[in-house]
C-alpha positions in Angstrom: -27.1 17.9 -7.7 -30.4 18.5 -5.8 -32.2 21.5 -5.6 -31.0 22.3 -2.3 -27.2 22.1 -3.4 -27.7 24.3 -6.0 -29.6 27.0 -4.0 -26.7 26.8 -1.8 -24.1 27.2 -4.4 -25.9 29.8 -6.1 -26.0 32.1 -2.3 -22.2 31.4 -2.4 -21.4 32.5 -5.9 -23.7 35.2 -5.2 -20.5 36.9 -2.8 -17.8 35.9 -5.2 -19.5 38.6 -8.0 -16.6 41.1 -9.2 -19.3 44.1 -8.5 -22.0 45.1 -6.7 -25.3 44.8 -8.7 -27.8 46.8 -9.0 -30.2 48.0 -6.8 -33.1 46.3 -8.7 -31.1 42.9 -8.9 -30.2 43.1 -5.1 -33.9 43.4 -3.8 -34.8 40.5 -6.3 -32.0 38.3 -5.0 -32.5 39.4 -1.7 -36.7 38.8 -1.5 -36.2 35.3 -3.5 -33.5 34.1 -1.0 -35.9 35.1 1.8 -38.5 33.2 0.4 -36.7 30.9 -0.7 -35.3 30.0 2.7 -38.3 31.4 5.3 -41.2 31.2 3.6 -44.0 33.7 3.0 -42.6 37.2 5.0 -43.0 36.6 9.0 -42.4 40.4 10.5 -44.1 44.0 10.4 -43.3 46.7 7.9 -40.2 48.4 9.2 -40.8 52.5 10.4 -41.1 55.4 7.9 -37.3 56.7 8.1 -35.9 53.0 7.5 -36.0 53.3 3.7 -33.6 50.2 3.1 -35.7 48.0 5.9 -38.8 48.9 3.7 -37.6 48.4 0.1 -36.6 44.9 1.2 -39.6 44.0 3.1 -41.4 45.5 -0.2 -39.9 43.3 -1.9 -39.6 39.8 -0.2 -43.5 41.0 0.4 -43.8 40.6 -3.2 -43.0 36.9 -3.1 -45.8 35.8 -1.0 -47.6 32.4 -1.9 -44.5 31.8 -3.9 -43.2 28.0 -3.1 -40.1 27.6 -1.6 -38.9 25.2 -4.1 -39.9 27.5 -6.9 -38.0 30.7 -4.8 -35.2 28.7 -5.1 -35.1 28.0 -8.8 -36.0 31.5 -9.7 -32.7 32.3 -7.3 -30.5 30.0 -8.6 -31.2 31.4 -12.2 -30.9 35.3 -11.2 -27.5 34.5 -9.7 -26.5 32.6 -12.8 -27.7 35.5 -15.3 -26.0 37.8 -12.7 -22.7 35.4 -12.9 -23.0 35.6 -16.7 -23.5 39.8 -16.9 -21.0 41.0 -14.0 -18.3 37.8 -13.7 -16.7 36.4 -10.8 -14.1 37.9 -8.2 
């Protein structure tokens, strides 16, 4: 399976968890998918009162100079230790 297949098998697992993770895991599965997928982070800090726009642009900001091809490693192994901690739907 290429790296490509897995990245795309880990986005779908990623919506078949039983629960929501945490806050914490959602940013880090959120910025490395971004990355993963775009690239380094392509748009403007969102406004002052958009708290959730900004904790993810915080963090997908984070990733930047990170390869793709590494983004989608370190996603396809956060979905699997999520996987392994919460289970599957």
């Amino acid at each position: 399976m290429s790296l490509d297949e897995k990245f795309n098998a880990a986005a779908k697992e990623v919506t078949e968890l039983a629960s929501q993770p945490a806050d914490a895991d959602l940013l880090e599965i959120y910025a490395l998918f971004k990355q993963a997928s775009v690239g380094d982070i392509n748009t403007t800090r969102p406004g002052m009162l958009d708290f959730k726009g900004k904790a993810k642009w915080d963090a997908w900001e984070q990733k930047k100079g990170m390869s793709q091809d590494e983004a989608k490693e370190k996603y396809i192994a956060k979905v699997a230790s999520l996987v392994a901690s919460i289970g599957k739907k």
